[in-house]
N, C-alpha and C positions, 0 to 999 in steps of 0.2 A: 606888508606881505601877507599873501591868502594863504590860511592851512590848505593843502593838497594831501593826495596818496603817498606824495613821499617822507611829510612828515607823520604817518599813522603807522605804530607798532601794534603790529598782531600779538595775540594771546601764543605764548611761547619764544617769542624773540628774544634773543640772548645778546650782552650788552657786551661789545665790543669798540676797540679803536677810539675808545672814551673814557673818562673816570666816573662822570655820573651825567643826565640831563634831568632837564623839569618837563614834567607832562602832563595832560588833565586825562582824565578818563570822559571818554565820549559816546563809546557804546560798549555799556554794561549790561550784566544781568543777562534777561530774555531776548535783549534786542543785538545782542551779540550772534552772528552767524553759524558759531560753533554749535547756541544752546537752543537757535530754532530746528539745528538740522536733529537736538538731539532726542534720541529716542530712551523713556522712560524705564526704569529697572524695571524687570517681573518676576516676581517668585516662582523658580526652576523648579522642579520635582519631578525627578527620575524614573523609566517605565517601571522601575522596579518595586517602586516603593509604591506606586498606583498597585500594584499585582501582592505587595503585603496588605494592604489594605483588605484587596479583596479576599484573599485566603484567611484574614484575621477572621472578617465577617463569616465566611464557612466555621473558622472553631471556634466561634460566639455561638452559632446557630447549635452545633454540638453541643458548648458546657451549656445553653440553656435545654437542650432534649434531654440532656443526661439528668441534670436537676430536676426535670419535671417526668421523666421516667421512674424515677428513684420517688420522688415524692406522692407520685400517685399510687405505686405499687409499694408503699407505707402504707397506706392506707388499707388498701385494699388487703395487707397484710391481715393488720390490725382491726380488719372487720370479724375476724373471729376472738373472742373474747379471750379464750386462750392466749395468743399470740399477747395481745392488748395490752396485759397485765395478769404476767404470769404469778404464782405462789407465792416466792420467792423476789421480786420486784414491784409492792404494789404502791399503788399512784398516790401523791397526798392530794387531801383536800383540794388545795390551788391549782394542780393540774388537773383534777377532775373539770371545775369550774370554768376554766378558765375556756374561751370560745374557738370552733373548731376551727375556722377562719383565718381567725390568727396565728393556730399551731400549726397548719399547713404554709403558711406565709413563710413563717421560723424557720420549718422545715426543709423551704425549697430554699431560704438563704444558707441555712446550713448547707445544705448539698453544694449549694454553687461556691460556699468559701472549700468546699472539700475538693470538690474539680477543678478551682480555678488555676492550677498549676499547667494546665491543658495550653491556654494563652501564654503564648511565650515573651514574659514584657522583659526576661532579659535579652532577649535578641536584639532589639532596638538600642543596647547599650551597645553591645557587641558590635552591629551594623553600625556604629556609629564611631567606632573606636576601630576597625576595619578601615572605614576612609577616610578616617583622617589618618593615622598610622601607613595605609596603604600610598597616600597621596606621597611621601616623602622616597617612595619609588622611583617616580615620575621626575624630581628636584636633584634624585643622586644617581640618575640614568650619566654616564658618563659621554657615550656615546650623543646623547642630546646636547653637549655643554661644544660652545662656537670658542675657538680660539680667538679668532678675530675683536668678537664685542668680550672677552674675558667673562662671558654669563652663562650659564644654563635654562634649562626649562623653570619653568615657575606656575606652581597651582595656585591659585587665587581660590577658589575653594574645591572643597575633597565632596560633595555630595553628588558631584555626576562621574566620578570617575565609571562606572559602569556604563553610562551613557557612551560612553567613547566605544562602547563594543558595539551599538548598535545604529548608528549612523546611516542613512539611505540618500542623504542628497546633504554636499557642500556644497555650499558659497563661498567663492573666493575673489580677492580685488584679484589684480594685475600687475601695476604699478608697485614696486614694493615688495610682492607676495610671492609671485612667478617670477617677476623682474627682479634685480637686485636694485633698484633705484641708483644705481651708476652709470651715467652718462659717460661715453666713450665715442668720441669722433672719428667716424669710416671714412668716409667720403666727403667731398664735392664737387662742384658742376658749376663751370666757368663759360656763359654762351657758350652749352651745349655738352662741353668737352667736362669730360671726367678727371676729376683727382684722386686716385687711392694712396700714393706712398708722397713723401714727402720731397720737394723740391729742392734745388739748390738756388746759388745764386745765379748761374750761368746756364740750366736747363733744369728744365720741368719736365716730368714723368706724367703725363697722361694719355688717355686712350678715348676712341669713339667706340662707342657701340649703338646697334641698335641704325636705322632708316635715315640716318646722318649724313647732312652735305659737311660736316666741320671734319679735317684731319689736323691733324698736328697736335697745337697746343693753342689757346687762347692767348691773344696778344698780352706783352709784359705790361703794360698801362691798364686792361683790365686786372691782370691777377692781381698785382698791390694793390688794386680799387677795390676789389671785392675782399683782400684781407684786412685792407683797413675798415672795409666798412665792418667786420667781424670784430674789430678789436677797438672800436666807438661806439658800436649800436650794442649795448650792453647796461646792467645796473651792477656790475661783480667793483667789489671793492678788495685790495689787497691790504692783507695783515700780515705785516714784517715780524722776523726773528722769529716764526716756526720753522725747523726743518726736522724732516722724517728721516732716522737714519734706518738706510738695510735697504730702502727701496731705488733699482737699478732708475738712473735718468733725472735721478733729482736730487742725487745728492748738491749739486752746486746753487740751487733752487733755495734761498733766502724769505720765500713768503708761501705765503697761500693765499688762494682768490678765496673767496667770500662772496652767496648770491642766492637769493631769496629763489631761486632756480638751476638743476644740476645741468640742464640744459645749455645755462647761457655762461657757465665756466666751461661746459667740453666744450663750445664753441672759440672762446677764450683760448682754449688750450690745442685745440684743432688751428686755431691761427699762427702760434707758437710753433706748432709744429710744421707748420710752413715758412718759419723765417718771422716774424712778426710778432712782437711780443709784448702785450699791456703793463707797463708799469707804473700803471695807478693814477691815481686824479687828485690833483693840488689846488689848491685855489684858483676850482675851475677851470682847472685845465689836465685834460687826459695825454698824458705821454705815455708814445709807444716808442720801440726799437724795430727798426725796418730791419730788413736783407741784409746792407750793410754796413750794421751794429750804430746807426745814426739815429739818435733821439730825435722825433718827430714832436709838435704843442700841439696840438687842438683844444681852442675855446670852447666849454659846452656850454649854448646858449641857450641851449632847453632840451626835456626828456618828455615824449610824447608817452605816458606809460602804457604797460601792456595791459588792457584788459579784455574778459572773455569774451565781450559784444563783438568788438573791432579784431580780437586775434591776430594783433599783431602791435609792432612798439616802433617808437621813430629817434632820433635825436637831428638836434641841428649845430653843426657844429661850423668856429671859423677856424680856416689854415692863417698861417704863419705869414702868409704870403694874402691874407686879405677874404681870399674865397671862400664862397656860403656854400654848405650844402647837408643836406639831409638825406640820412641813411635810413633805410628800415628793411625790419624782418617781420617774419612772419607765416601763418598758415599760406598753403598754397589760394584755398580757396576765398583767402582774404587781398592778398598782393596782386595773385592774375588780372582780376577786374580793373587794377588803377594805376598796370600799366600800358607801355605801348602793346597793340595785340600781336604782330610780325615776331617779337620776340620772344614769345609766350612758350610755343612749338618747339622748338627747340630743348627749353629746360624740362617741361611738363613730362616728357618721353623719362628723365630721370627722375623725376619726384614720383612717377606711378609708381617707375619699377622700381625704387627705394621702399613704398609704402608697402609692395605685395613679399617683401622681401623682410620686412618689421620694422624697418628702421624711421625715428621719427624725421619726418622734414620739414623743414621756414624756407621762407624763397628771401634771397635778399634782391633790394632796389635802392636807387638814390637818383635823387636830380637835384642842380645845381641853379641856388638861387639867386638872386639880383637883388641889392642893396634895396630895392623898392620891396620888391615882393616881404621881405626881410621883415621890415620895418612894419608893415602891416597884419605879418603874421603876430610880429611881437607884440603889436597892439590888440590886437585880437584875442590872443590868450590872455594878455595881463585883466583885460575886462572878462572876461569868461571865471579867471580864476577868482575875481574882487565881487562876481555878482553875487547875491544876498540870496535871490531866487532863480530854482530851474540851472542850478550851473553845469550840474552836467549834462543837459541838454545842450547849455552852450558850448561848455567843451567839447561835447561831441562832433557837434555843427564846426568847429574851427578846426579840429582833427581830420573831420572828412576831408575839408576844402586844400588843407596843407598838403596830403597823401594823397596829392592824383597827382597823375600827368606824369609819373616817374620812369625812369628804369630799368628794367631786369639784368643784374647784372648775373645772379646763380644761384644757386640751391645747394643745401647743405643735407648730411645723412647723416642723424646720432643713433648710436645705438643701447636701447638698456639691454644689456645682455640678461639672458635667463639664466635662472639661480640654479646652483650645481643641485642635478638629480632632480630639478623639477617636472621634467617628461616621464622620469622615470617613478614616481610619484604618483602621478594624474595617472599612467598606464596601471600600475596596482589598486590605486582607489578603485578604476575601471574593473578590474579582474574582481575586487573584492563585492563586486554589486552596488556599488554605491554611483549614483548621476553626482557630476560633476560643472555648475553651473560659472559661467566669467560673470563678474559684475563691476565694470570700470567707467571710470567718465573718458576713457581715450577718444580717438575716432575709430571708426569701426573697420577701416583699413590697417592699422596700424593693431588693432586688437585681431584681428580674424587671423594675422599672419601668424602673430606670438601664440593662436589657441593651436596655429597648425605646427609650429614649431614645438610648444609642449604637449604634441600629441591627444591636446585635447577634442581634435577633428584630426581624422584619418582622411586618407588620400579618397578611398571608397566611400563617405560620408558626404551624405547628400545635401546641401543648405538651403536652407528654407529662409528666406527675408520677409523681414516686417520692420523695415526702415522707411523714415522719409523721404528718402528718395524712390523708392519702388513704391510708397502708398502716393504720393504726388502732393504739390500743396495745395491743389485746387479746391473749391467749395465739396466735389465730389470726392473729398478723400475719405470718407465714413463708408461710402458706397464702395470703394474700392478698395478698401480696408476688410468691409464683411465680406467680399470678392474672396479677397487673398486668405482669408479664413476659412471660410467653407471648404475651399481650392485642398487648404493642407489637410484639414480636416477628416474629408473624403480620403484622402489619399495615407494619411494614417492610420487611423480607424475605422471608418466604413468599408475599406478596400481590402484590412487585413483580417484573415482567420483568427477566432477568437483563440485562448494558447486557452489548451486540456491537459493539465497537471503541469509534469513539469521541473525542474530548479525552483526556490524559489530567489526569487526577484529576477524573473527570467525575461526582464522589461526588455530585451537587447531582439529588434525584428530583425528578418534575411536582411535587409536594408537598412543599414544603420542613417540616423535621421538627424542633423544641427541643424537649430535655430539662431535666428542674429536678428534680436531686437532692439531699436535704439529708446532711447526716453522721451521722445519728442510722442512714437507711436506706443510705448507703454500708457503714457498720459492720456494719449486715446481712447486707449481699451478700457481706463481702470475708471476713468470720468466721464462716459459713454453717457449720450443721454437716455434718460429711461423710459422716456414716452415714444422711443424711435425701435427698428428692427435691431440697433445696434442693443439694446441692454442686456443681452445675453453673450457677448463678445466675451465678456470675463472667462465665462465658464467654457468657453469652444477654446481659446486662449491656453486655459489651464490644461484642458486636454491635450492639446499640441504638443502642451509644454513637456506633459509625460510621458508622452509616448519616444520623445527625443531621446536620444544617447545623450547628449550634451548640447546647452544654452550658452551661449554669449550675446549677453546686453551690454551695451555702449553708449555712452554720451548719457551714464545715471547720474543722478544726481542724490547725495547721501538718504534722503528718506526714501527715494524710491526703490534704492537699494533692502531697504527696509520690506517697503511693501511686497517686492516677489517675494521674501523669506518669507513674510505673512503669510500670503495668499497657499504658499507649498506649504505651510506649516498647518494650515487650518483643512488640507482635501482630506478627506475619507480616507479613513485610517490611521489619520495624525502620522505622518512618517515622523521619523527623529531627521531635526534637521543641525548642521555643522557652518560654521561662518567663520572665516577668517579674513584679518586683512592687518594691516601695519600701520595706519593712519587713523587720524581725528575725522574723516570723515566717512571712515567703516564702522566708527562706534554704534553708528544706528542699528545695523544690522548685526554684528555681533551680539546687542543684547536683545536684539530678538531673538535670533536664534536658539536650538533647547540648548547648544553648545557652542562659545562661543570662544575663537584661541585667536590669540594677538601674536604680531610679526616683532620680534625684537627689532625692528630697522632704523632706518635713517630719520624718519618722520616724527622721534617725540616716543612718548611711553604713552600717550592716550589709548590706544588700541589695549594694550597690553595690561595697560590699569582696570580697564573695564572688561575685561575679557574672564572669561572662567579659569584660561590656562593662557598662559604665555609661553612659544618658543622659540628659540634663534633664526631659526629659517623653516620654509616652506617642507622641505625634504624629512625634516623631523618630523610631522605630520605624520608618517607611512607607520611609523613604529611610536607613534604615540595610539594610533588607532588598530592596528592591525597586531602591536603584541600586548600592547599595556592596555588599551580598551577591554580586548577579547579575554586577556587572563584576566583585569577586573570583573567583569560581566561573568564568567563562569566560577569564578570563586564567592562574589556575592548570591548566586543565581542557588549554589550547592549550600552554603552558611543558611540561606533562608528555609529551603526545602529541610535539611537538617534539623534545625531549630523543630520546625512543626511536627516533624515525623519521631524524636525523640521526647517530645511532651505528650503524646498521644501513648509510647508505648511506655511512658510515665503513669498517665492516668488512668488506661484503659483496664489493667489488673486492681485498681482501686474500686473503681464504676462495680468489674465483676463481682470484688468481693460484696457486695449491698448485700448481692444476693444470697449471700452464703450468710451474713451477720444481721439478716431483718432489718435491713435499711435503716440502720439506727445512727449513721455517720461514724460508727467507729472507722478512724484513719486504718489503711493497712499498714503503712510506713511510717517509723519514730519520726518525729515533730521534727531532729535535727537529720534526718535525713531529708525531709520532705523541703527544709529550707537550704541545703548546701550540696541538694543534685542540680541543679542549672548555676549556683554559684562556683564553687568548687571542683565538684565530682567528673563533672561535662564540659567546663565552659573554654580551658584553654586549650585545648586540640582545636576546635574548630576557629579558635581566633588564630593559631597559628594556619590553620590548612589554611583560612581564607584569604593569609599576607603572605604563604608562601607556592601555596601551590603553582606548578608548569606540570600540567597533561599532556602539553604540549612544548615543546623547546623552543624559547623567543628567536632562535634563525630558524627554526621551519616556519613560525607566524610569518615571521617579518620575508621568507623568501616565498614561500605558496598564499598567496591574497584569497585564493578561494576561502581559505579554512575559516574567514569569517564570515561567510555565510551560512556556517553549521549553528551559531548559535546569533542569526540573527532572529529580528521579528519576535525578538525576546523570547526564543523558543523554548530555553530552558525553563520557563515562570510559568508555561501555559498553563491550562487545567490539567492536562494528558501526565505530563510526570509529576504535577501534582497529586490527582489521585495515584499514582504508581506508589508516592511515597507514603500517601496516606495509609492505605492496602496493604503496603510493608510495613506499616507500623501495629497497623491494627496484627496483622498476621502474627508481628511478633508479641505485642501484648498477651495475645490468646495463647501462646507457645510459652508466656511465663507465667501466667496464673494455673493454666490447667496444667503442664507439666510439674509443677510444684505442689496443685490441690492432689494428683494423681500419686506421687510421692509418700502424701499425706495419709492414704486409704489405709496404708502402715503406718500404726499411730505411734510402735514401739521402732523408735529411731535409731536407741543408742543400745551398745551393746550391753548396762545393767537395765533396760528395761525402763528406763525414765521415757516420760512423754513430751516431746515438741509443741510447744504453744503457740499462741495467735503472732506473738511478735517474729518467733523462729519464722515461723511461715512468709511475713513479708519481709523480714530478712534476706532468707532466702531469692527469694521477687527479686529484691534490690539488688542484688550480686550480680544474678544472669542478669540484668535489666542496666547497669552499667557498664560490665564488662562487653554487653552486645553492641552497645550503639557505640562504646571506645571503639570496637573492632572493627565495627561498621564504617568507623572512620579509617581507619589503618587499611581496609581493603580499598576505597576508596585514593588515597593517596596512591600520587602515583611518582612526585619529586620529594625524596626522604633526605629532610637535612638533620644534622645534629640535634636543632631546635625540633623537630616533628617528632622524634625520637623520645625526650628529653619529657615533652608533655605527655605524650599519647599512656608510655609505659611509667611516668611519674606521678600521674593524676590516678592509674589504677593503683599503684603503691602509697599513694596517698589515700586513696579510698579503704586500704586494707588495715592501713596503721589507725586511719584516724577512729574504725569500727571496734577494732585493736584498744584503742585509747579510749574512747564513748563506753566500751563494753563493761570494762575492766580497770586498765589502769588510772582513770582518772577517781575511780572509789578507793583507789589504795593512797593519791594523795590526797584527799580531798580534806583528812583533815589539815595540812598544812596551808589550806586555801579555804579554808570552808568558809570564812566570810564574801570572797569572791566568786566561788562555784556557790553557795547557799541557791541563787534562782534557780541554776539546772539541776540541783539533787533534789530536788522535790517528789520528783515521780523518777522511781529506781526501776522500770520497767524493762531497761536492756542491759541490767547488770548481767555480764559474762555469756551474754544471747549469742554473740558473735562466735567467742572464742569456743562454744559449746556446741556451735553447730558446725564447725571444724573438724569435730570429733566422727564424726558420722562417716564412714566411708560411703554411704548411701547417698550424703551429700551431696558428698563431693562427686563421686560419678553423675547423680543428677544437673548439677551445677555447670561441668563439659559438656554432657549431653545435650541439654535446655540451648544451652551456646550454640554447639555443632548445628543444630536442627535449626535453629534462628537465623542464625548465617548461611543454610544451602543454598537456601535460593539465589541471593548474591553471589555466594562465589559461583553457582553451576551458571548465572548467566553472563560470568566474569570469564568463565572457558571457553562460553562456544561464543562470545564475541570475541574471545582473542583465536577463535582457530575460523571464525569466518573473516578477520582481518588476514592472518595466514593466506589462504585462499586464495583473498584477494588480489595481493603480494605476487603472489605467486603465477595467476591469471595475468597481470600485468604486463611482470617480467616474459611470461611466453608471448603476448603479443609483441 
């Protein structure tokens, strides 16, 4: 006996109705289907971390000005011999000697280890501890978690969560993703006549519609012809002793079907539902239960299987009573042709209006063969299956010949129903500025309907085609091809006014615009030859593509799927682009994509294993991107900004002092301040703002779609509030060295007339200089939890104790530790610096003061944006 299709398990088959079998592996590795379709990992990297990069290199460019500012105006200091080598500090031998070259070299290292606090390389810990801690958001969203599959969302990695704020174009399957991949039998069509609800024994409930000579109901010898051929032309096997309890209609239901297709069990179960019921296939023999509950044998003497050339499947089965006959189904566009033409008319009128309506349809046929014919088929296949070479040519050749000259007996309507909330979905992605592309291998009848039913094509939406059939298959299809592109072309672009300001992403013209290309003419465009007028189709192509509200391609094939993600992923601008789908053969394009999320469904965890993010359903999508992207993206977006704008008003009073202390590197801040201000003093406020903050409240995200196009196009990251922060940084560094040197002009501080030193001085610095950016943070928040609380105002008490502790306390126990403290008592420079400049009331009103004035600006543009939001509000409400 010849190996066939039906003895080959796919990657993924699960071992049922057996204990175990023996098998050889026959295509492994690269020549397996799965791993030619598949598309290679790439290393992701978020728009945000391209935008740290660039800002690093701005305060690279800085600490090296600042070094080589400071180093040369050393110099230039030190060109008066005075200054040089004063009285009281003169040079020894080896630094006289020693060559000018290299103490300028020294010099400019010295400065750069003095400034390098400016680079903020704790941030990178911080950003990094942000999302991963932020991703576990996402995992205990409760709202995202499916009762059904008992799962929730799942992040596969935490480095693009901000990515999800900025999204401009998904990809999404169909099948699975929009659909729930459950098959559910509507309809049938019996020569002509309609079935909707279910029959009895004694009458049938059907109707004509539509240019029909048929009334009534379809003779009783068709309708059991056409269910039996539904409960024979099948590969569904039954696995006994599962029952579901809870669910209405099955409780007395002892099995489940089982079928490498959802299609060919609602069909199964759509027969069922008419009185006719498969139970199962015995040695070789399929029993059914008719109308009137009588067990029916059918011999199954062969199974023509279904593949996607022929699109469609046969068997041949013998009755009880002797008779040959062969059943099949199948696509319409495969059946019509190989039967009689007369009967064609009739059904065709309901398979259109099935297709325009979503639902998928097979036409079923049978004709009745003759002991001769019989015997010649059978020999003809057994030699076809035993040939060594070319066999499925042969097989195909005996498959043809078997499958003509048949029957029509009627047409069937399955339906995948669309997944709850997924119109409602596609319509917010839509509101949110985001294009929204189909990419399915269905036919494009049966996809055009499901994009009008999920609202992905409005009623006002104008369809533009680039299918096989409207390009024709004639030698002239290239010709007519760059026809139908120019044609759109013009009429999108050339014809329309170029848009002046504006929204952004205000891609949306007076005339909303779908496209519907299949893969036969993607393959066209993308393998175009290039010595012809055609090599530029790509790029007129892509234009089309963007100018569209919404694309649906059909009849893809997994890498081609791939390559539209490419092609939109690589145009001018680099959009950020989103992929989703629930199958092993959306893998391709999911890791293309900059973001890629898996469908928990029916089809395997491949999607979901390779994906960045996995969720239950299609509809969790809206509030993965619209709350959870958008509050990622602006909490990472203010953590960055942050970071730079508080290392700047770090360094920036150190820089000044140069000038006050002859550029000699004296630090102005103690050694342990200068190492536990970004460790300690600053770091956990902004780790908490960045995992907790809501500016915004996740039901207004998730109910107004607009509001994420306030912070797309990475708008928070640009240059524009970058220098804003910069500016505010530098403003307030200047606001705590001169306010503090101004302070100083009064050299008598304390009230016996002792004098304040170099270390008081940057003491001082560091007070207002932590306390501003704390605060800077506190004005900033705008959702104050327990935990914001807890940091904001325990890191300043920490900073006061621990001054507290450094200043003073730790010299009073120092000798019960002095083996352990011995490295840091070495240099007693800030004994009781702290707690003595406490004493000053002069201080301390400086210390409020330096604050207030640091903070006006913030809060005065914290007012008149809250009273032009007022305004706003209120303009509103009077319209």
């Amino acid at each position: 006996r010849s190996l066939g299709p039906e003895n080959l398990l796919l990657k993924g088959a699960t071992l049922k109705n057996t204990k175990k079998i023996y098998g050889v592996a026959v295509y492994t590795g690269m020549e397996t289907k799965m791993a030619l379709n598949y598309q290679g990992k790439s290393q992701k990297r978020s728009a945000v971390e391209k935008s740290i990069n660039a800002f690093l290199i701005v305060y690279l460019c800085i600490l090296l000005s600042k070094a080589t500012v400071c180093t040369t105006l050393k110099y230039v200091w030190q060109s008066n011999p005075f200054n040089d080598e004063p009285w009281y500090n003169e040079k020894t031998k080896k630094e006289r000697e020693t060559f000018k070259v290299l103490r300028m070299f020294t010099d400019f290292l010295s400065f750069m280890v003095l400034f390098n606090f400016i680079i903020p390389v704790s941030m990178y810990v911080t950003v990094e501890m942000q999302k991963f801690l932020g991703s576990f958001f996402i995992s205990w969203d409760k709202e995202m978690y499916d009762e059904e599959i008992k799962e929730g969302a799942l992040v596969n990695t935490s480095d693009l969560n901000e990515e999800l704020g900025q999204v401009e174009y998904v990809f999404t399957d169909k099948t699975g993703t929009l659909t729930e991949n459950s098959m559910e039998f509507i309809e049938c069509c019996i020569d002509g006549h309609k079935y909707k609800d279910c029959i009895s024994e004694v009458d049938g409930f059907s109707q004509t519609d539509g240019p029909l000579k048929y009334y009534g109901k379809a003779e009783k010898s068709r309708e059991e012809l056409f269910l039996r051929a539904l409960c024979l032309c099948h590969t569904v096997q039954i696995k006994e002793g599962d029952q579901v309890d809870g669910l209405i209609g099955h409780t007395e239901r002892k099995y489940t079907y089982i079928s490498s297709s959802p299609d060919e069990i609602a069909l199964v179960k759509g027969a069922e539902k008419y009185g006719f019921t498969f139970l199962g296939l015995e040695n070789d023999f399929m029993k059914i239960q008719n109308q009137k509950n009588e067990t029916e044998m059918y011999q199954l003497l062969h199974v023509l299987n279904f593949d996607p050339v022929r699109r469609r499947m046969s068997v041949i089965v013998r009755t009880t009573m002797g008779k040959l006959l062969l059943f099949c189904k199948g696509a319409d566009s495969s059946i019509f042709p190989r039967v009689q033409q007369e009967e064609i008319q009739q059904t065709k009128i309901h398979v259109d209006r099935n297709a325009m309506d979503g639902y998928r349809t097979l036409c079923v046929a049978f004709k009745e063969l003759t002991q001769k014919e019989y015997d010649k088929i059978d020999r003809q296949l057994n030699e076809a299956k035993m040939a060594l070479q070319d066999r499925e040519e042969k097989m195909a050749k005996v498959f043809e010949d078997t499958e003509a000259d048949m029957h029509l007996i009627g047409a069937t309507a399955v339906e995948d129903r669309l997944q709850e909330q997924s119109a409602e979905t596609i319509e917010a992605l839509h509101a949110a500025g985001m294009k929204v592309w189909v990419l399915t291998g269905d036919k494009m009848e049966t996809a055009k309907s499901t994009c009008y039913a999920c609202r992905l094509f409005q009623t006002s939406t104008e369809l533009l085609e680039l299918t096989a059939k409207v390009v024709g298959e004639s030698e002239r299809k290239e010709d007519r091809l760059h026809e139908l592109l120019m044609e759109y072309h013009k009429k999108l672009i050339q014809d329309v006014p170029k848009n002046r300001g504006g929204l952004k992403r205000s891609w949306t013209l007076s005339q909303e615009y779908g496209l519907i290309i299949d893969g036969a003419t993607l393959s066209l465009i993308l393998n175009s030859s290039q010595d012809s007028s055609s090599s530029n189709y790509k790029n007129i192509f892509l234009q089309i593509c963007l100018k569209c509200t919404a694309v649906l391609c059909c009849r893809m094939a997994p890498l081609q799927k791939a390559q539209i993600v490419r092609m939109v992923k690589n145009t001018k601008g680099s959009p950020i682009t989103l992929s989703i789908g629930d199958g092993a053969n959306d893998v391709s394009m999911i890791l293309e994509a900059h973001v890629g999320i898996g469908i928990k469904g029916k089809e395997g965890r491949q999607a979901s294993r390779n994906s960045d993010y996995a969720v239950p359903k299609f509809k969790h999508l809206r509030k993965l991107l619209l709350a959870h992207g958008h509050l990622y993206y602006v909490r990472i977006a203010h953590l960055v900004q942050y970071f730079f704008y508080k290392n700047l008003c770090f360094i920036l009073p150190q820089f000044l002092y140069q000038f006050f202390c002859g550029f000699s590197q004296q630090p102005l801040y103690d050694a342990a301040y200068l190492t536990m201000y970004n460790i300690c003093f600053t770091s956990l406020p902004i780790l908490a703002y960045s995992l907790l903050e809501q500016h915004i409240s996740i039901d207004t995200l998730t109910s107004d779609p607009q509001l994420y196009m306030k912070v797309s196009d990475n708008a928070m990251l640009q240059w524009r509030p970058f220098l804003y922060w910069t500016f505010l940084g530098a403003f307030e560094g200047l606001v705590f060295f001169f306010g503090v040197y101004f302070l100083f002009q009064n050299s008598s501080l304390e009230d016996n007339g002792k004098v304040f030193g170099n270390w008081t001085f940057g003491t001082i610095v560091f007070t207002v200089l932590v306390f501003t950016v704390t605060l800077k943070l506190a004005l900033d928040t705008r959702f104050w939890t327990w935990m914001n609380h807890f940091v904001i105002w325990g890191s300043l008490a920490f900073y006061v104790f621990f001054s507290f502790f450094w200043g003073g306390v730790i010299w009073q126990v120092s000798f019960l530790f002095s083996v352990v403290l011995l490295p840091f008592l070495k240099q007693q420079r800030m004994y009781f610096v702290f707690a003595h400049m406490l004493t000053s009331v002069s201080t301390w009103l400086a210390i409020i003061l330096l604050i207030f004035i640091s903070l006006f600006p913030e809060i005065l543009l914290i007012v008149l944006k809250n009273i032009k939001e007022k305004n706003h509000q209120v303009r509103n409400k009077m319209v």
